[in-house]
C-alpha positions in Angstrom: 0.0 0.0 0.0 1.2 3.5 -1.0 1.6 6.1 1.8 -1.5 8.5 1.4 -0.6 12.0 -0.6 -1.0 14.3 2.7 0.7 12.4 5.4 2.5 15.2 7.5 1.2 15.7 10.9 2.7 12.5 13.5 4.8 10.3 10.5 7.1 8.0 12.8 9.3 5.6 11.7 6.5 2.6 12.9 4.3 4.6 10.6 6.2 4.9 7.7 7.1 1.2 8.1 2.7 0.3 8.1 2.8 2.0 5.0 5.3 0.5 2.9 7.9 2.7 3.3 10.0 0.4 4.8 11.4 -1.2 2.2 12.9 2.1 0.5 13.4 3.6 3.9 15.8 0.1 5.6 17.2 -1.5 1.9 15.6 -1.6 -1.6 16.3 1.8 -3.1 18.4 3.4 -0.4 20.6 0.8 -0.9 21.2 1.6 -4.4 21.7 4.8 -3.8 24.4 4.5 -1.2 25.9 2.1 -3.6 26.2 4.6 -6.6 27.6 7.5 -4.3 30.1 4.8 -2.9 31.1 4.1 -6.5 31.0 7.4 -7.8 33.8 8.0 -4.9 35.8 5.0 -5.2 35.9 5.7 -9.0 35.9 9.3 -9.3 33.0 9.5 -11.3 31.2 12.7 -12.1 28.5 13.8 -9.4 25.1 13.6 -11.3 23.3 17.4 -12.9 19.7 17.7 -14.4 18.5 20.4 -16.8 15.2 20.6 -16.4 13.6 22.2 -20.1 10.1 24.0 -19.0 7.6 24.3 -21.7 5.7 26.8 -19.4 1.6 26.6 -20.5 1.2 22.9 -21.4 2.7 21.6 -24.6 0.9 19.4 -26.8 1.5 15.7 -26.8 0.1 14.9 -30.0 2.5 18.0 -32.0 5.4 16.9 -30.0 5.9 13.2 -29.3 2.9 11.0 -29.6 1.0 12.0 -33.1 -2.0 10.0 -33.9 -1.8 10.1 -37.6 -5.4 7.3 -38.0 -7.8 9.4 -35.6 -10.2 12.1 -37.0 -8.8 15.3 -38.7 -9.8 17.4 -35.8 -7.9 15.7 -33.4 -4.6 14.4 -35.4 -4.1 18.2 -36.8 -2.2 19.4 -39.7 1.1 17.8 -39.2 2.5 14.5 -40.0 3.9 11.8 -37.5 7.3 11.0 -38.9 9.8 7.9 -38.6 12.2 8.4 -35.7 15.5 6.4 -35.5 14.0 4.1 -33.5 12.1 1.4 -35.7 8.0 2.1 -34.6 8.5 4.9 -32.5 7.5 7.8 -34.6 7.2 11.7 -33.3 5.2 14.3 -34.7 6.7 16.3 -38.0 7.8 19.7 -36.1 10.3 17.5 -33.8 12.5 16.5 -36.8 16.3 16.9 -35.2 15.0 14.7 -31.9 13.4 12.3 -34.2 16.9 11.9 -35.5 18.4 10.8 -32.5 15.5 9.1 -30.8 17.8 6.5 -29.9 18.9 8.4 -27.0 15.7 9.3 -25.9 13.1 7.9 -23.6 9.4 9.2 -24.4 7.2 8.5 -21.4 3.4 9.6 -23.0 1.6 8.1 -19.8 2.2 10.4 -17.2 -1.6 11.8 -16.0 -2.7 14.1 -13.2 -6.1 15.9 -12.3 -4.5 19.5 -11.8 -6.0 21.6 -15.1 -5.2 25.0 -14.2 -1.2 26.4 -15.1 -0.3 27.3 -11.1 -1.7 23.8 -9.8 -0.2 21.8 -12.8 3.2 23.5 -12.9 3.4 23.1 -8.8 2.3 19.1 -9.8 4.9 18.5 -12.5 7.8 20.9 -10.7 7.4 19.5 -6.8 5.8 16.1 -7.0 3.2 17.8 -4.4 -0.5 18.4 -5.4 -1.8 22.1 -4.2 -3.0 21.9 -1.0 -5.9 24.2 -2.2 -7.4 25.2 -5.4 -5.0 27.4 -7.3 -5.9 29.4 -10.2 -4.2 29.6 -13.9 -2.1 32.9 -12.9 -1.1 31.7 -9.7 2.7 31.0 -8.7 2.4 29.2 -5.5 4.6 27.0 -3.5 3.5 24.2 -1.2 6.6 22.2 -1.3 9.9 22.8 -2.0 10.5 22.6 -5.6 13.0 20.1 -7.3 16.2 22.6 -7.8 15.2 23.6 -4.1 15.7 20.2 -3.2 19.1 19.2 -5.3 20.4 22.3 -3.9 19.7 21.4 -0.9 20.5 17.9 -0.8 23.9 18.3 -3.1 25.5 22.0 -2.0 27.3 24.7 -3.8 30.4 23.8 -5.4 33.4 26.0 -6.1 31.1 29.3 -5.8 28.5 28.8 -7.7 24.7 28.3 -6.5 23.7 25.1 -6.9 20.2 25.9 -8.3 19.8 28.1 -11.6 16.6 29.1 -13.1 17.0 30.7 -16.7 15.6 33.0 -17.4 13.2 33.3 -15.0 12.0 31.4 -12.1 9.1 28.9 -12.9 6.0 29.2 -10.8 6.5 26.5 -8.4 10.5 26.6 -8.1 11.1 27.6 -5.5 12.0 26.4 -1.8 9.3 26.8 0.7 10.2 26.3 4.0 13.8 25.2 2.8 14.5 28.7 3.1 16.2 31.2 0.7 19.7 30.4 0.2 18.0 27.3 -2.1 16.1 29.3 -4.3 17.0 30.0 -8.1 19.9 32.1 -8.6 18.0 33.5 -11.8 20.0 35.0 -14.8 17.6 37.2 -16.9 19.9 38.7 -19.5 20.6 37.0 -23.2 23.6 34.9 -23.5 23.3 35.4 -27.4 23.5 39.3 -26.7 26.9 40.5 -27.2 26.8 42.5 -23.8 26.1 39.8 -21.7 27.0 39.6 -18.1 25.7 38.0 -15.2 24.8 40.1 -12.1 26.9 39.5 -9.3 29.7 37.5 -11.4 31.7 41.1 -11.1 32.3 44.1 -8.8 30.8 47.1 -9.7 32.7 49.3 -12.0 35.3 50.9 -9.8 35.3 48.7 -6.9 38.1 46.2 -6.9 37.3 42.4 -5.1 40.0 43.5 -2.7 37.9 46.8 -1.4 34.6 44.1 -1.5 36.2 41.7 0.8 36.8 45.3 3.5 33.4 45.9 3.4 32.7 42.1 3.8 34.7 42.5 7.2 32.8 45.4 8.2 29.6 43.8 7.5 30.6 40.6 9.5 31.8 42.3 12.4 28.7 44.6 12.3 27.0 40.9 12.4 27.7 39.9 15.8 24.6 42.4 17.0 21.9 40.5 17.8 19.2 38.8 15.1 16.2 37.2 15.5 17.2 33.5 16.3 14.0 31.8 15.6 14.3 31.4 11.4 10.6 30.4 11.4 9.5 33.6 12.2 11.0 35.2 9.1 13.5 37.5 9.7 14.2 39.0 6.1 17.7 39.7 7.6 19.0 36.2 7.6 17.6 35.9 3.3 19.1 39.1 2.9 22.9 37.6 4.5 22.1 34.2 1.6 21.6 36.6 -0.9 24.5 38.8 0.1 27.0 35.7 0.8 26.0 33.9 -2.5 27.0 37.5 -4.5 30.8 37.4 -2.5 30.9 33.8 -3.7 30.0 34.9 -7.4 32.2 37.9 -7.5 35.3 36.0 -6.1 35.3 33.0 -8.1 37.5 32.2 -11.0 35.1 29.3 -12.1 32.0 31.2 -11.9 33.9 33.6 -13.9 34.6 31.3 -16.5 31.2 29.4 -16.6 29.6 32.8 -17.9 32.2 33.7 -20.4 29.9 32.1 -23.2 32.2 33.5 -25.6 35.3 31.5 -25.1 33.0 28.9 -27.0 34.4 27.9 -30.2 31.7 29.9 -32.8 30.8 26.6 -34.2 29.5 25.3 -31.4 27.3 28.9 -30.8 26.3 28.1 -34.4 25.3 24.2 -33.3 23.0 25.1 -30.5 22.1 27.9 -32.8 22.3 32.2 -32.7 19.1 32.7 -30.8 18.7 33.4 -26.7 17.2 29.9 -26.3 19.7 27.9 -28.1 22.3 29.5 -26.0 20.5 29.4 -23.1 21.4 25.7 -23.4 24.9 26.1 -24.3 25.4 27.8 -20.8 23.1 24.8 -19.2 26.0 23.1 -20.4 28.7 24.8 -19.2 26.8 25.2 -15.7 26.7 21.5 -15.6 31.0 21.1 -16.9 31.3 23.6 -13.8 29.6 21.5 -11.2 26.0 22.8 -10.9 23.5 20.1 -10.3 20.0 21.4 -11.3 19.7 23.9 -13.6 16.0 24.9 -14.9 15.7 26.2 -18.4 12.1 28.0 -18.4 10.5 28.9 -21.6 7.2 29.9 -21.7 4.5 30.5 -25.1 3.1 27.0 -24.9 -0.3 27.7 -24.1 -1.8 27.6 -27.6 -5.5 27.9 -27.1 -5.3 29.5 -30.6 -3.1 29.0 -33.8 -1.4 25.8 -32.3 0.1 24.8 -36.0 1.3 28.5 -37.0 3.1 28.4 -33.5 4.5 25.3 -34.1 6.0 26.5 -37.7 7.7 29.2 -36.2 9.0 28.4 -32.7 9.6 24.2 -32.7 12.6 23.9 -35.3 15.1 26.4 -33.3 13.6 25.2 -30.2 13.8 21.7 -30.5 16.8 21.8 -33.0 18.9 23.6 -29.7 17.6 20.7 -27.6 18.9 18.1 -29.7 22.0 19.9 -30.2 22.4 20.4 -26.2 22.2 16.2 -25.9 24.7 15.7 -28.7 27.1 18.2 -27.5 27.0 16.7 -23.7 27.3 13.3 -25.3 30.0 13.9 -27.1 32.2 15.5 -24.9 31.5 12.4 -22.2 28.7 14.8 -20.0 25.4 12.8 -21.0 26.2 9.8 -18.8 25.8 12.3 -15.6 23.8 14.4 -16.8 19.9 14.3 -17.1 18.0 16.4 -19.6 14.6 16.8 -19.5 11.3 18.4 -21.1 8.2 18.9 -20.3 5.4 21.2 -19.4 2.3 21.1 -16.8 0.2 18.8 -18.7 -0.9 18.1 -22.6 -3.7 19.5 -24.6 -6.8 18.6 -25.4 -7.6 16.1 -27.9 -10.1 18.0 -30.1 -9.1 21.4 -32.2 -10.9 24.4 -30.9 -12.7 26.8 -33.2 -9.8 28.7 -32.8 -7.3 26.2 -34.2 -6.0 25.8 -30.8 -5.9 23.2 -28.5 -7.3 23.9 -24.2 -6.0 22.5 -21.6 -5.8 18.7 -20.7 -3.9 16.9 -17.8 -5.2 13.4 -18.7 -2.6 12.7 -21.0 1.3 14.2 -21.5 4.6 13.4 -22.8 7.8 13.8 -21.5 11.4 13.6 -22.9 14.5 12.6 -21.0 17.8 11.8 -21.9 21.1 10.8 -19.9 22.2 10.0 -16.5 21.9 6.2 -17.6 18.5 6.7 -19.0 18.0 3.6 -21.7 17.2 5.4 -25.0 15.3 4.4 -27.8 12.4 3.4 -25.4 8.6 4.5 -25.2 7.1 4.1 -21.8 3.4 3.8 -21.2 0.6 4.8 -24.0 -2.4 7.1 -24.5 -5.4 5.4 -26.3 -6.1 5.6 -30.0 -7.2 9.3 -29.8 -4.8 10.4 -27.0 -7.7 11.3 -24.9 -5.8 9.6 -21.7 -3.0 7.6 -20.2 -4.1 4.4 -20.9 -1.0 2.0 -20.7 1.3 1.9 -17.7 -0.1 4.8 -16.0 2.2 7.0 -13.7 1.9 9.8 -11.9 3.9 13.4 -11.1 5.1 11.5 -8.3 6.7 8.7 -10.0 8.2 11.2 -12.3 9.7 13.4 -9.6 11.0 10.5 -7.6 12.7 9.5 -10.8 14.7 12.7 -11.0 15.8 12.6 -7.5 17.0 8.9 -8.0 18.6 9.8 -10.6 20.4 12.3 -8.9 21.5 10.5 -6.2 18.9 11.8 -3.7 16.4 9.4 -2.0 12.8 10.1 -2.5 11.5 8.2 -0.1 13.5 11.4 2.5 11.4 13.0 5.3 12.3 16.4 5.7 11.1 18.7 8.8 10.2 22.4 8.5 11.6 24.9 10.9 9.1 24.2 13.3 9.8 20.6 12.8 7.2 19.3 10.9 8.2 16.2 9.1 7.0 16.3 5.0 7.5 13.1 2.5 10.0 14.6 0.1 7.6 12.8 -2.2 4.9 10.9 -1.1 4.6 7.9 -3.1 8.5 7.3 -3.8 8.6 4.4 -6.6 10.7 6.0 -9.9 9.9 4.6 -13.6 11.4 1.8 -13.5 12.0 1.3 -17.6 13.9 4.9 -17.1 16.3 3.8 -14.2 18.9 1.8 -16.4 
């Protein structure tokens, strides 16, 4: 028996063991996991990173990765489903480069949830939580600490940088909750394909060397020792404001922070690979976050909610969009990465199976698909199905839960973790902790 969705208020060990927690909490999964890290030290194996690819507003399954080319005109739409380099596995026409190296790929289409509505879908598909309450399309909400907050937490900084990046913008749901602020998103706003590029806090202000930064860092630690509020729960925007002070000294001083922004040390045919636009080099720098140690980095692109025009959107957007993401999984495969690191894409849930009068497609969490890639992921594989007409998950069914617990597997981080709030609360880091079991290699 699963443990129920909302299990916070008295969970004890005895409780967790009732039910069926024990198994992943004494052996089974934690077992494996203790195992890999033991490895990964004894061999010197890279830790494990995840880019997460957002397709903020709901991307549709059936123009992305699971056409229905028999059903009815109004629900197959204008495109073609196209021959993949997997024998049977076929995507829809706009995802021509992925289709190329589908081999690499795993396509899970069976993922369902009941959470319509952007804020309560994205807080779904980014936390592994459900809303607590009903949430609204606009919202951004957090219930639960979101993924990244949770890596970043689990993994640490390494060699300066924040362990959590959110590009270019933070998604509605990512960020920490009661994890606290030093886990949020460190957020980089600005272009990477601009030539006038920089990151905030990578370097001083103009004028002020590092040397006359680390005085006033002295001054500012000494002035420190007066009293704060010592009880975190109550909020004292003081102790953020010291994360978000600390973290900025950590940016400015480091020579490998330095050196992951500097996007153009790339060799230009590489730019020209992931292609000249911001989102294609918003994934070269994903990259080069993940050679410099981060392990979650969230790639947020939003203008998939295509209640109208869903096939003139398509035209224009998917080929540099989907082109940079094949690129992105060729480049870390090639230069040794993929095998540690985890790509993935998705949005808050599919679309709906008939064309609006609008040529659109509404909202539809009943059926999705989702593409990841690396960090021992088998390619060439499809896991679960939608029936004929894509109107639902029909074949191996899974949940937001399953799909979240496979990312922190993956990443080295056991789902089946109870963490405490600052009042000491214990929360399932995810409540039903069994990963996809075709994705874990």
């Amino acid at each position: 028996m699963a443990p129920p969705r909302n299990c916070e208020s008295s969970a004890t060990r005895r409780d967790c063991l009732r039910l069926g927690l024990g198994a992943l909490m004494g052996g089974g999964l934690v077992d494996v996991l203790r195992a890999r890290a033991a490895a990964s030290a004894a061999t010197g194996a890279r830790p494990t990173s995840c880019i997460l690819v957002w397709m903020d507003g709901g991307p549709s399954h059936y123009e992305t990765f699971d056409p229905k080319p028999d059903a009815p005109a109004e629900v197959r739409g204008d495109f073609r489903a196209i021959e993949t380099s997997v024998p049977g596995v076929r995507f829809s026409e706009p995802m021509e480069r992925l289709a190329a190296i589908a081999d690499k790929l795993a396509i899970i289409r069976s993922i369902r949830h009941d959470q319509g509505n952007h804020g309560a879908g994205n807080h779904y598909m980014i936390t592994g939580a459900p809303p607590r309450i009903p949430v609204g399309c606009g919202a951004f909400v957090s219930f639960h600490p979101s993924m990244g907050s949770v890596a970043a937490h689990e993994r640490g900084a390494t060699g300066g940088l924040p362990s959590y990046f959110s590009i270019p913008s933070m998604t509605r749901s990512g960020g920490p909750n009661f994890l606290g602020a030093r886990y949020a998103p460190f957020v980089v706003p600005d272009d990477p394909n601009s030539a006038s590029f920089r990151v905030r806090d990578v370097a001083p202000p103009g004028g002020l060397e590092v040397v006359r930064v680390d005085d006033r860092r002295g001054l500012r630690e000494r002035l420190d020792h007066f009293k704060r509020f010592s009880d975190k729960s109550a909020g004292d925007p003081a102790l953020a404001l010291d994360d978000y002070y600390h973290q900025g000294y950590e940016l400015m001083a480091s020579p490998q922070a330095q050196r992951a922004f500097d996007i153009g040390q790339e060799d230009p045919s590489v730019r020209d690979h992931y292609g000249r636009h911001p989102f294609g080099q918003r994934c070269l720098l994903a990259r080069r976050l993940v050679e410099a140690g981060v392990p979650f980095i969230t790639l947020n692109e939003g203008g998939w909610d295509h209640h109208t025009s869903i096939f003139d959107g398509f035209k224009k957007r998917v080929p540099r969009f989907e082109g940079a993401i094949a690129a992105l999984i060729q480049d870390l495969d090639q230069r040794g990465l993929l095998d540690s690191t985890l790509v993935v894409v998705l949005g808050e849930f599919g679309r709906t199976p008939k064309i609006n009068k609008d040529a659109g497609r509404d909202h539809w969490s009943n059926a999705m698909s989702v593409l990841m890639a690396g960090c021992g992921t088998p390619g060439g594989q499809v896991v679960g199905a939608t029936d004929a007409y894509g109107y639902a998950a029909s074949e191996r069914v899974l949940s937001p839960e399953n799909f979240v617990a496979t990312i922190y597997a993956k990443l080295g981080i056991d789902p089946a973790k109870i963490l405490h709030t600052p009042a000491g609360r214990p929360t399932f880091l995810v409540s039903d902790p069994t990963p996809i079991r075709e994705l874990m290699g």
